[in-house]
N, C-alpha and C positions, 0 to 999 in steps of 0.2 A: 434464729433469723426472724425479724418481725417483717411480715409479708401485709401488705394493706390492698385492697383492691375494694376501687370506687364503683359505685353503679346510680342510677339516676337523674342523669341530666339531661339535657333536652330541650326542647324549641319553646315558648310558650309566649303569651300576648303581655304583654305591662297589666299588675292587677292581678294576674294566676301565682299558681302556686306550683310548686314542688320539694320530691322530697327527696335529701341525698342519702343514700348509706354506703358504710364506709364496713367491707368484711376484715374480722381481725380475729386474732384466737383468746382465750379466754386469758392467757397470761398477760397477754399485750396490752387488752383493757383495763385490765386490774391494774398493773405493775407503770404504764408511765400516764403522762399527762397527754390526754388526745385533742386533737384540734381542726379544724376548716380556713387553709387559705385558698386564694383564688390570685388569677395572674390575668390581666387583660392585657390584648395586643401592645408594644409600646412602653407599658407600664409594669414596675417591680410587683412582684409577690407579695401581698398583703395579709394579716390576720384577718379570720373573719369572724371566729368563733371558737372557744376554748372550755373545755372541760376537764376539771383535776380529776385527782384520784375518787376524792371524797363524793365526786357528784357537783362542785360550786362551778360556776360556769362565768363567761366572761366575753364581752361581745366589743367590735367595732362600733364607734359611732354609728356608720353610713348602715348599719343593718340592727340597732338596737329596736323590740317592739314590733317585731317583723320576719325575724327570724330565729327559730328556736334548738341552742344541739341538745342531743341528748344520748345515750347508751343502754346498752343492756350487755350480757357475757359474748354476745359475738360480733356486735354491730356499733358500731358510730352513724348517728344521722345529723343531718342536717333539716330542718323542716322549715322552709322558703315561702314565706305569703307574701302578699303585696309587692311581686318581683314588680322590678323597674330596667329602666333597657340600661342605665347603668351597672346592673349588677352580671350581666354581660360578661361571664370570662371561663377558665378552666380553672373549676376545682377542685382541691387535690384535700387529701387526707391524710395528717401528718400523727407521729408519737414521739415525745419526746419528752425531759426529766425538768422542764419546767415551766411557769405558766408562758405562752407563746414563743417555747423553743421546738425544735425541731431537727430530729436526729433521723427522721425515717419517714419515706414520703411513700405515697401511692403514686399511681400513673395518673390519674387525673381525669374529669368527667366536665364535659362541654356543658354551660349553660347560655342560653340565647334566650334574652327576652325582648319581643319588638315592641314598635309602639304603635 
């Protein structure tokens, strides 16, 4: 059973920074493709940032240059600079068998950036 649990999210000013991580077991990271989407009020579920197996990585437009993911054997992160109050939403932590698919989600972690 692939279990993901978010931690990191949080309130912060347009301009700040934060960092997401994503808890998963050493099989989970190794074995699928991991990823960062986000859901704002209103609006559908978007990618936001994807990593294969190999390590190659793969970004949204709207957060290329600004946001960075990355991995080790138990954690998925997201690392968030130059938040903007658009990027505003809940998100979540996904694994899945190919580049921005999605087979298994976390609960998901609030991000608020004002202006």
């Amino acid at each position: 059973q692939v279990q993901l649990v978010e931690s990191g999210g949080g309130s912060v000013q347009a301009g700040g920074s934060l960092r997401l991580s994503c808890a998963a077991s050493a099989y989970t990271i190794s074995r699928y493709y991991m990823g960062w989407f986000r859901q704002a009020p209103g609006n559908e579920r978007e990618g936001v940032a994807y990593i294969d197996r190999d390590g190659s990585t793969s970004y949204a437009d709207s957060v290329k240059g600004r946001f960075t993911i990355s991995k080790d054997n138990a954690h998925l992160y997201l690392q968030m600079n130059s938040l903007k109050p658009e990027d505003t939403a809940m998100y979540y932590c996904a694994a899945g068998y190919g580049l921005w698919g999605a087979a298994y989600w976390g609960q998901g972690t609030q991000v608020t950036v004002s202006s």
